[in-house]
TIMI-2910 file (N, C-alpha, C, CB; in pm, 1 decimal, decimal comma, always signed):
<rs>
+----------+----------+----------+----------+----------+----------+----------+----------+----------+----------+----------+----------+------+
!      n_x !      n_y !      n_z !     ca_x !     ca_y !     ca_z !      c_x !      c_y !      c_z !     cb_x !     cb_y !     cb_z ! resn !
+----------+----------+----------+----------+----------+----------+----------+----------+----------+----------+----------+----------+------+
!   -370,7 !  -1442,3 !     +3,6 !   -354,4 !  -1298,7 !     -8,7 !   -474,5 !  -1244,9 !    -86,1 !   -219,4 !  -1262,2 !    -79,4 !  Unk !
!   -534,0 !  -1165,5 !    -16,4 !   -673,3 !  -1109,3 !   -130,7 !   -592,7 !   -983,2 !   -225,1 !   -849,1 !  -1015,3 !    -15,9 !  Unk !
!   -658,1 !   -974,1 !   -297,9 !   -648,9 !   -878,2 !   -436,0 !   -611,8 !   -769,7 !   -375,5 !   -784,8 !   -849,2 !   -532,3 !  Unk !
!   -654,1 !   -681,0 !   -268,8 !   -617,3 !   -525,3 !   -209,1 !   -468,4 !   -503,1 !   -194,5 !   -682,3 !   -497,5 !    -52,8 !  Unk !
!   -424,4 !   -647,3 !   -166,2 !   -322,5 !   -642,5 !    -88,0 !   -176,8 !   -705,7 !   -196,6 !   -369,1 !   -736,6 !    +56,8 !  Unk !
!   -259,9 !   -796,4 !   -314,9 !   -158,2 !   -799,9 !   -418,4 !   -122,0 !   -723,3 !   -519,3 !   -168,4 !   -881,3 !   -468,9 !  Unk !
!   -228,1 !   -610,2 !   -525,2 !   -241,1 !   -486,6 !   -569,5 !   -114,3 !   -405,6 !   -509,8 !   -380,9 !   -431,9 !   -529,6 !  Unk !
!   -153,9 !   -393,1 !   -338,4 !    -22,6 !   -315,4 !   -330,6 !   +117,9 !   -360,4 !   -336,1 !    -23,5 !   -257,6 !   -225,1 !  Unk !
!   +105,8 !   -479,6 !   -323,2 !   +228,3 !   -525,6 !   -349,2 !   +258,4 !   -477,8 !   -398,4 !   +261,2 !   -608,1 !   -379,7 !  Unk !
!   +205,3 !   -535,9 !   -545,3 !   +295,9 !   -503,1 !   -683,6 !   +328,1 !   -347,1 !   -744,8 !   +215,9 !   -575,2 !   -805,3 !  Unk !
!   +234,1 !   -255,6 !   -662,5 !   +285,0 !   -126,3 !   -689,4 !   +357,1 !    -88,9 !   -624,6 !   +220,1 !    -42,5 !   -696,6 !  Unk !
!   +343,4 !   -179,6 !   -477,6 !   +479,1 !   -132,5 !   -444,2 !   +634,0 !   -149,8 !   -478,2 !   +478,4 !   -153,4 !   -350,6 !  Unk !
!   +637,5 !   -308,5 !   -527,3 !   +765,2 !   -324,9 !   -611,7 !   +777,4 !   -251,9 !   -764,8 !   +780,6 !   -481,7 !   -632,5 !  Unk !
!   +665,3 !   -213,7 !   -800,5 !   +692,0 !   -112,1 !   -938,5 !   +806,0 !    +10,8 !   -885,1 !   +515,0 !    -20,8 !   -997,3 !  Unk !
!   +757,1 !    +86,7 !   -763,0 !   +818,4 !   +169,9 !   -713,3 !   +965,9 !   +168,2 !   -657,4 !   +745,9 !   +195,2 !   -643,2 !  Unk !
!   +983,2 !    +48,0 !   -610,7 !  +1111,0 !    +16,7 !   -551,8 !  +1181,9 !    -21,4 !   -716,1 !  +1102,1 !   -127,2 !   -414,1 !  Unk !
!  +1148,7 !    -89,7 !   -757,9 !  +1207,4 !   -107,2 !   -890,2 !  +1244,3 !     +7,5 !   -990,4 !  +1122,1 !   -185,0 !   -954,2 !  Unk !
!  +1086,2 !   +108,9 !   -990,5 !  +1169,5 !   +254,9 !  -1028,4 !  +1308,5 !   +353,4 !   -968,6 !  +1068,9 !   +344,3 !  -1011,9 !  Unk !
!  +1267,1 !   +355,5 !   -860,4 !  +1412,1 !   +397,5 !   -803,3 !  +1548,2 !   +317,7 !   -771,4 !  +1386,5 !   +446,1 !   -687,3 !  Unk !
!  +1506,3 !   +217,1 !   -781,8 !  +1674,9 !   +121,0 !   -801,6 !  +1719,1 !   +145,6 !   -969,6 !  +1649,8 !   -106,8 !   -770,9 !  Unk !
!  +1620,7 !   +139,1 !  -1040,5 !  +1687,3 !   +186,6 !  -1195,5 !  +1753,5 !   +336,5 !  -1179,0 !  +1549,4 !   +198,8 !  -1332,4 !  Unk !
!  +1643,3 !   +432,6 !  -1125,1 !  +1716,4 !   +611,4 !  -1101,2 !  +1835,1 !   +611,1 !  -1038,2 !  +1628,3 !   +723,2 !   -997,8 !  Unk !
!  +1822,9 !   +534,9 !   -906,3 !  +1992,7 !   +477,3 !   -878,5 !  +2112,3 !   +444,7 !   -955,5 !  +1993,3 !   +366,7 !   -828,9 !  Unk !
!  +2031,0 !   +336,0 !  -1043,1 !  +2164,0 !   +279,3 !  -1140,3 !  +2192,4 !   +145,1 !  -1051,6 !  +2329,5 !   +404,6 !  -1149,0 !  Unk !
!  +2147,0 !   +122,5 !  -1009,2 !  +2163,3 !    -16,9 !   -928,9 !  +2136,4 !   -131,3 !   -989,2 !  +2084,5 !    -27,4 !   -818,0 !  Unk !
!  +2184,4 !   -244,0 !   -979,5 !  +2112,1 !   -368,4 !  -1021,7 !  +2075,0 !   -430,5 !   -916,4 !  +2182,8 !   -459,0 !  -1102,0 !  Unk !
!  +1994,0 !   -510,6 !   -951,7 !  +1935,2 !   -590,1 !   -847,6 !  +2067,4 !   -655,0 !   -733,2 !  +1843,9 !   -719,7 !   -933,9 !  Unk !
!  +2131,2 !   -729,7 !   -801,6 !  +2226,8 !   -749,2 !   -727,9 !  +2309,2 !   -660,0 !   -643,5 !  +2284,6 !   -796,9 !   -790,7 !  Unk !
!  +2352,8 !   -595,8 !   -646,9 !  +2382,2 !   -489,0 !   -579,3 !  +2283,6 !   -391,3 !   -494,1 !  +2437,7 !   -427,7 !   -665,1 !  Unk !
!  +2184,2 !   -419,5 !   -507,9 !  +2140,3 !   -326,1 !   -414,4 !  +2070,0 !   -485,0 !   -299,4 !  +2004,3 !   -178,2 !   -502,4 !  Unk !
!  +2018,1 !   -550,4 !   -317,9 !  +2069,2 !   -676,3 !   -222,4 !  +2195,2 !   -683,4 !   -164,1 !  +2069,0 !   -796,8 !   -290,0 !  Unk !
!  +2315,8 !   -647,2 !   -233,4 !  +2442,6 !   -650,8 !   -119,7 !  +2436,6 !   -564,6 !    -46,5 !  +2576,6 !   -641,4 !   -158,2 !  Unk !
!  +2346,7 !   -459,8 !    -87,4 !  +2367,4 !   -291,1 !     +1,6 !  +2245,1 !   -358,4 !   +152,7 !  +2261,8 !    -77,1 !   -141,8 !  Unk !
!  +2117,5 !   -402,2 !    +80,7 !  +2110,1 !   -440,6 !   +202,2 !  +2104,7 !   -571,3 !   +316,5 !  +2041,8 !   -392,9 !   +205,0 !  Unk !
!  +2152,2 !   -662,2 !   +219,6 !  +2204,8 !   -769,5 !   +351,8 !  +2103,9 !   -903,4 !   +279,0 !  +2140,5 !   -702,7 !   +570,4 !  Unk !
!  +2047,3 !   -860,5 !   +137,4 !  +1936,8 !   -978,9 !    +94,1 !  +1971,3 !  -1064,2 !    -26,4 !  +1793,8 !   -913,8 !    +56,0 !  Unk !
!  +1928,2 !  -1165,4 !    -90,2 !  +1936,0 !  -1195,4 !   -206,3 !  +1915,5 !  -1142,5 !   -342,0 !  +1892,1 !  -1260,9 !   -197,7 !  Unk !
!  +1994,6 !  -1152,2 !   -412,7 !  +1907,2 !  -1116,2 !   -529,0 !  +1753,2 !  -1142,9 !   -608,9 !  +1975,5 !  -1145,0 !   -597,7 !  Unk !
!  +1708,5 !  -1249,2 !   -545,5 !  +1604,1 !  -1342,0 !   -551,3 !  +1514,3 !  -1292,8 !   -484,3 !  +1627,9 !  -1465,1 !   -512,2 !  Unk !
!  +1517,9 !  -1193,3 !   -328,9 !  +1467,4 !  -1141,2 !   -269,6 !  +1413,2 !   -986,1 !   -354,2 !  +1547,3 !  -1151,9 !   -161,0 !  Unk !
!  +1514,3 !   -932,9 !   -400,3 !  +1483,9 !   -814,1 !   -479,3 !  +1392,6 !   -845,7 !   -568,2 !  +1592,2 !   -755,9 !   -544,9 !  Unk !
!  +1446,1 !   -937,8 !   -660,0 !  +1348,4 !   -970,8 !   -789,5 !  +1211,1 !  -1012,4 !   -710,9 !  +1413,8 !  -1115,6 !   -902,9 !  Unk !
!  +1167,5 !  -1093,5 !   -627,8 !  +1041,5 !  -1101,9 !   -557,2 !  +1002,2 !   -974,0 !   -562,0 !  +1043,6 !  -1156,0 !   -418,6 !  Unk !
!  +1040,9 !   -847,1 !   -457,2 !   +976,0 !   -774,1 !   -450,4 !   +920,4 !   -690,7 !   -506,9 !   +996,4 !   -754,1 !   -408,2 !  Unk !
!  +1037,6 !   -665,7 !   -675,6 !   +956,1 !   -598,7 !   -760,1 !   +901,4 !   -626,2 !   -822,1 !   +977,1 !   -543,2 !   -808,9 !  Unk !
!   +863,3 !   -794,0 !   -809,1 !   +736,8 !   -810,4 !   -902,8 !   +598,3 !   -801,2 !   -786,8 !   +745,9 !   -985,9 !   -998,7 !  Unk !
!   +648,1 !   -800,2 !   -707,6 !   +489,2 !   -775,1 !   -591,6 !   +485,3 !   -886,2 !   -533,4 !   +317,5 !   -752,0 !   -660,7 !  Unk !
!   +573,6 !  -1043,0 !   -524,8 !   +559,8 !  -1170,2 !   -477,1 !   +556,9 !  -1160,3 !   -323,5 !   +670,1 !  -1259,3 !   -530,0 !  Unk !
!   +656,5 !  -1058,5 !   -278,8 !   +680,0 !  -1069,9 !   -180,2 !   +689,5 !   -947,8 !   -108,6 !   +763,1 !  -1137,9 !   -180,3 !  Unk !
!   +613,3 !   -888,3 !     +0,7 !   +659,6 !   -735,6 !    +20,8 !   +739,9 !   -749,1 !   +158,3 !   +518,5 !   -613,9 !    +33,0 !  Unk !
!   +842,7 !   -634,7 !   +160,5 !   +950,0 !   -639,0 !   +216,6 !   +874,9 !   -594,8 !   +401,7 !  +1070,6 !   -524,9 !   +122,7 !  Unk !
!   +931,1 !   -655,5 !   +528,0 !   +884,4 !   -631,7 !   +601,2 !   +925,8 !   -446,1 !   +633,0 !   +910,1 !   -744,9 !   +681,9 !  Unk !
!   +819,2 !   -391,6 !   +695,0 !   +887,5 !   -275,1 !   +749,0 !  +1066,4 !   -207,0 !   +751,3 !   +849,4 !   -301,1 !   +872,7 !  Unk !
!  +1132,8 !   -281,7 !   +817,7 !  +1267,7 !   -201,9 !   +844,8 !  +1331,1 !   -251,6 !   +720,0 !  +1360,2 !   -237,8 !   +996,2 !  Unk !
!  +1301,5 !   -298,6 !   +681,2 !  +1362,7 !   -395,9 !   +544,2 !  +1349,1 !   -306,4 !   +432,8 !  +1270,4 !   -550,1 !   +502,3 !  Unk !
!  +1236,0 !   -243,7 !   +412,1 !  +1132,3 !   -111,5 !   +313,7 !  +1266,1 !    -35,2 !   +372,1 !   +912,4 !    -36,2 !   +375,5 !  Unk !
!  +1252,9 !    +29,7 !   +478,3 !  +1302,3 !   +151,2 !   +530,6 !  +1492,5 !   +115,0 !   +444,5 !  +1277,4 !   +157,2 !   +751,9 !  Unk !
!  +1581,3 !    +23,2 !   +504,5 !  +1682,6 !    -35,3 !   +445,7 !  +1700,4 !    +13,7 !   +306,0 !  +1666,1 !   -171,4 !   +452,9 !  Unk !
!  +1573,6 !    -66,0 !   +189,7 !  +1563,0 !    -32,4 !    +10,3 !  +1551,0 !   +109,1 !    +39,3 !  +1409,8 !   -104,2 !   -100,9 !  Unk !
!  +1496,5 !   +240,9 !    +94,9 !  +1462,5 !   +311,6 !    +66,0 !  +1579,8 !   +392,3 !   +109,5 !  +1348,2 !   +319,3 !    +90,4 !  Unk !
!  +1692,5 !   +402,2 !   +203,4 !  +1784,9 !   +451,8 !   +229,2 !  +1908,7 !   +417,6 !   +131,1 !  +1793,8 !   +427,1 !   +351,1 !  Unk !
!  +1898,9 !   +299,7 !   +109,9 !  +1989,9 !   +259,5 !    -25,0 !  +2017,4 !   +303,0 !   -143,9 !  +1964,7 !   +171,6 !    -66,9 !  Unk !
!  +1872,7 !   +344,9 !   -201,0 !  +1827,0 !   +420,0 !   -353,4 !  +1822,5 !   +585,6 !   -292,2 !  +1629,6 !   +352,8 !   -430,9 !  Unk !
!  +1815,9 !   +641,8 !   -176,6 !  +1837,5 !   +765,9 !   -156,3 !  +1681,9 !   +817,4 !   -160,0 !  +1942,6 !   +826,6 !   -261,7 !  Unk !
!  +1639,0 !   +725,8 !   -139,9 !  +1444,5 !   +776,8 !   -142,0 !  +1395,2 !   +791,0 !    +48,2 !  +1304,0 !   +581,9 !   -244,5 !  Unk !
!  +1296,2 !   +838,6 !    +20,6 !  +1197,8 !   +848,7 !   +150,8 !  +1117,0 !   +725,2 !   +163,2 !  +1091,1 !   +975,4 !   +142,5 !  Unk !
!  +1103,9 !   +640,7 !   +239,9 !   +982,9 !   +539,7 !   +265,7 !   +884,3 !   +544,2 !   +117,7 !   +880,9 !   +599,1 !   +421,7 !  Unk !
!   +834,4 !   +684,1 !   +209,6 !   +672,5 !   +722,1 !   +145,4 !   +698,3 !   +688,7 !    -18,0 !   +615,4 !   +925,6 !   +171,4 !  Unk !
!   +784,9 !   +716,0 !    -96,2 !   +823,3 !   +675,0 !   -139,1 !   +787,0 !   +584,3 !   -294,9 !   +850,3 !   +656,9 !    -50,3 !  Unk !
!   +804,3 !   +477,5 !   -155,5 !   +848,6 !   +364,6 !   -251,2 !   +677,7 !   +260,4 !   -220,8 !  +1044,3 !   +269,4 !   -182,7 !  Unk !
!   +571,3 !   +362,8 !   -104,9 !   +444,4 !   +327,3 !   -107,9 !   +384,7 !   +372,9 !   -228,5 !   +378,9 !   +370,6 !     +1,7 !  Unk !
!   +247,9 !   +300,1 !   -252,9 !   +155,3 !   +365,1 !   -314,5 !    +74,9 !   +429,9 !   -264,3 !   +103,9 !   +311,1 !   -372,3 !  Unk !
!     +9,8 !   +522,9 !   -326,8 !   -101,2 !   +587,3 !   -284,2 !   -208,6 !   +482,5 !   -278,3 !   -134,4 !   +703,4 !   -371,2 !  Unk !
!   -274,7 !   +485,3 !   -192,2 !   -404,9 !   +389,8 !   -163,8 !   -526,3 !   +436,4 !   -250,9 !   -453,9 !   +396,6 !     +2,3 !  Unk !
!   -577,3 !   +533,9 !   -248,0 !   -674,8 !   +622,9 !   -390,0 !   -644,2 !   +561,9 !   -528,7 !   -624,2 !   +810,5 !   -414,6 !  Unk !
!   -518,6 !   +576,4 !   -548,2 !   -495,2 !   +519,5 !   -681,4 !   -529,3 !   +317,1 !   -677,0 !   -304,9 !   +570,7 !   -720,6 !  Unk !
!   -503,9 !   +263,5 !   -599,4 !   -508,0 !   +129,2 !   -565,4 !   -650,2 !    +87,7 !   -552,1 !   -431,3 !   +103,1 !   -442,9 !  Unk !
!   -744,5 !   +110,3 !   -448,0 !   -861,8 !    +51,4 !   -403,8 !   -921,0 !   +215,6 !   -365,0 !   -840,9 !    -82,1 !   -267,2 !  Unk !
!   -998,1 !   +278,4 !   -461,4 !  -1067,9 !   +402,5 !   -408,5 !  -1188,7 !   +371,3 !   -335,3 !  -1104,8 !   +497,2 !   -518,0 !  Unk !
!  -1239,1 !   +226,6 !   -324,4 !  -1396,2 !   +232,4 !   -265,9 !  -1381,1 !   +138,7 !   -103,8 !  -1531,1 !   +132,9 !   -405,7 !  Unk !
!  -1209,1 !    +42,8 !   -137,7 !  -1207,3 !    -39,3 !     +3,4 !  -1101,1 !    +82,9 !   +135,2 !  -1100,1 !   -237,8 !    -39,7 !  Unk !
!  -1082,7 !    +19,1 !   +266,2 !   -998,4 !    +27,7 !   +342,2 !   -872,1 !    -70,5 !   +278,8 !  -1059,2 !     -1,3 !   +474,1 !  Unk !
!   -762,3 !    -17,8 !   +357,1 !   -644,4 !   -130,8 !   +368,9 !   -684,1 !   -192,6 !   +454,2 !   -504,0 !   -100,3 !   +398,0 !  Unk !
!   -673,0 !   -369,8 !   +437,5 !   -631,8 !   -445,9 !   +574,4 !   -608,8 !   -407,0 !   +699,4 !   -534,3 !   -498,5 !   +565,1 !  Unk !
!   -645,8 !   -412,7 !   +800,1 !   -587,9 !   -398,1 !   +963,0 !   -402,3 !   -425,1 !   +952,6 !   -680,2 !   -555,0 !  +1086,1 !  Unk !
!   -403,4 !   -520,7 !   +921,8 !   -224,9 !   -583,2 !   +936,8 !   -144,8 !   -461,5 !   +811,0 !   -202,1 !   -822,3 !   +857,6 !  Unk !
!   -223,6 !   -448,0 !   +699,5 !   -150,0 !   -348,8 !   +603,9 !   -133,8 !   -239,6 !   +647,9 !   -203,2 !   -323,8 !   +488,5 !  Unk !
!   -255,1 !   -145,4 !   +695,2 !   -245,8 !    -50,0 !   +761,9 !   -148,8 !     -9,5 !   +856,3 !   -329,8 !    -50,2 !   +800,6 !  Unk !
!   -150,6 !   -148,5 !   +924,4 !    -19,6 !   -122,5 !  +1086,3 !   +101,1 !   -140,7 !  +1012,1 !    -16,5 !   -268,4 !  +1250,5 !  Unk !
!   +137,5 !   -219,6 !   +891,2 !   +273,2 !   -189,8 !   +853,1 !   +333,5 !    -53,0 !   +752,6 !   +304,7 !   -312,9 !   +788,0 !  Unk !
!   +224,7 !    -16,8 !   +723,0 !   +231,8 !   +122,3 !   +668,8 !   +268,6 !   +206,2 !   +746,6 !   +126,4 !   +170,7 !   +622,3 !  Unk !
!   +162,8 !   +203,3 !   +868,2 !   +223,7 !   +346,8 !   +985,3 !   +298,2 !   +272,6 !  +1040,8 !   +121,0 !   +437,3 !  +1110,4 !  Unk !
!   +405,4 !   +168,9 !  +1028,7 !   +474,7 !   +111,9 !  +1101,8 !   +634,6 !   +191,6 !  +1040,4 !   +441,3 !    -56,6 !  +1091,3 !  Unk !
!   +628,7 !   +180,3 !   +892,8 !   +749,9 !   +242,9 !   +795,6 !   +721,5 !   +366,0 !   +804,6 !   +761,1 !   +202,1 !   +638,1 !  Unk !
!   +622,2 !   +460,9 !   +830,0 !   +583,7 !   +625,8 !   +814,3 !   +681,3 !   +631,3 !   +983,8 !   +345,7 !   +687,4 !   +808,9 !  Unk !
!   +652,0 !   +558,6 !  +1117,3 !   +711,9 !   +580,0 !  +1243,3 !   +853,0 !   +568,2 !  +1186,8 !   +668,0 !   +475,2 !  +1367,1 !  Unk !
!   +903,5 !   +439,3 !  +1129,7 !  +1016,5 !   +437,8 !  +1130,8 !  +1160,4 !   +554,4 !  +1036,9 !  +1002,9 !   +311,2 !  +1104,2 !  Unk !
!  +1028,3 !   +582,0 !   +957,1 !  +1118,1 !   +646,3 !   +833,8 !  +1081,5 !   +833,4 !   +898,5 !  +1030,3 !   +589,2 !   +617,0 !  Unk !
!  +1033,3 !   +817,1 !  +1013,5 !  +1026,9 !   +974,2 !  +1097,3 !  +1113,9 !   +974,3 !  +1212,4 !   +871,0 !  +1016,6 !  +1162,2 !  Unk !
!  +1151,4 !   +847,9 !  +1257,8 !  +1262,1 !   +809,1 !  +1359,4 !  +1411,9 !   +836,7 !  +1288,5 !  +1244,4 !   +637,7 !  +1403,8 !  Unk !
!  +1422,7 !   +767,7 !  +1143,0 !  +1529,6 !   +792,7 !  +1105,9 !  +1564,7 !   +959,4 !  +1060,1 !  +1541,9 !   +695,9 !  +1010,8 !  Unk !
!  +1521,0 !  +1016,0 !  +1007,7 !  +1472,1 !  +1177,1 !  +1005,8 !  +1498,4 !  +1227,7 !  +1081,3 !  +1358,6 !  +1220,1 !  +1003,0 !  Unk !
!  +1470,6 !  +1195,0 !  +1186,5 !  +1499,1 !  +1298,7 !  +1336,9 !  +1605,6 !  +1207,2 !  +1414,9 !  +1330,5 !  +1326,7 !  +1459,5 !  Unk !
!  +1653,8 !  +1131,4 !  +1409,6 !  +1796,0 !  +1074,0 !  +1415,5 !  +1954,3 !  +1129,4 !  +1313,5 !  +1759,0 !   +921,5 !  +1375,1 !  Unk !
!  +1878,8 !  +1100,7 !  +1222,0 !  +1976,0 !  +1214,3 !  +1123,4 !  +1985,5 !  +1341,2 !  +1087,4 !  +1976,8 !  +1195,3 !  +1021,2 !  Unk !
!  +1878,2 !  +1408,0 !  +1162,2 !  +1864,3 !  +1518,7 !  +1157,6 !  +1804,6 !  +1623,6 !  +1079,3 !  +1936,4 !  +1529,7 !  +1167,3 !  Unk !
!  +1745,5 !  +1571,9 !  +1043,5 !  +1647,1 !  +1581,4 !   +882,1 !  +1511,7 !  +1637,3 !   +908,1 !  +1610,5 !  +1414,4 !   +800,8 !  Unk !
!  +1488,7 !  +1583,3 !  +1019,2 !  +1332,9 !  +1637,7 !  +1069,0 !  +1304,2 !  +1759,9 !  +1154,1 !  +1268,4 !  +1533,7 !  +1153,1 !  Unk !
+----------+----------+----------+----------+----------+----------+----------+----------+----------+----------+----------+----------+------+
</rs>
């Protein structure tokens, strides 16, 4: 894993970790909400492990957040690189999905 990308990790589990506390959730429990371990949660908010796409979308409907969310801003992360090709596509992969659910629920 190069640095760009353990970078976002881990801001991205800062984020998911902020809003499961605003929730009131514990780790455990919000793993039962969505179908994972507790072991899985704790990975992600330390940045070990980032959650695939629908999985993101899942944490982010759970805690009552938007996707976008529970991303980082890329400016704040790497202001001088690109994201990865593969990071990039899973980013606009959760922005499609979390605009599908929106306009499925009626939101959009």
């Amino acid at each position: 894993m190069d640095e760009d990308q353990r970078a976002f990790d881990q801001a991205m589990g800062g984020r998911v970790k902020q809003a499961r506390l605003r929730a009131n959730l514990t780790q455990e429990l919000l793993a039962r909400k969505i179908g994972v371990s507790r072991a899985s949660i704790t990975n992600i908010e330390k940045g070990i492990q980032a959650p695939p796409p629908y999985r993101l979308a899942r944490i982010a409907k759970a805690l009552s957040v938007e996707v976008a969310e529970l991303l980082p801003p890329l400016s704040e992360l790497v202001p001088t690189h690109d994201l990865p090709g593969h990071l990039a596509e899973a980013v606009a992969s959760v922005q499609r999905m979390a605009q599908e659910m929106k306009d499925r629920d009626g939101e959009g």
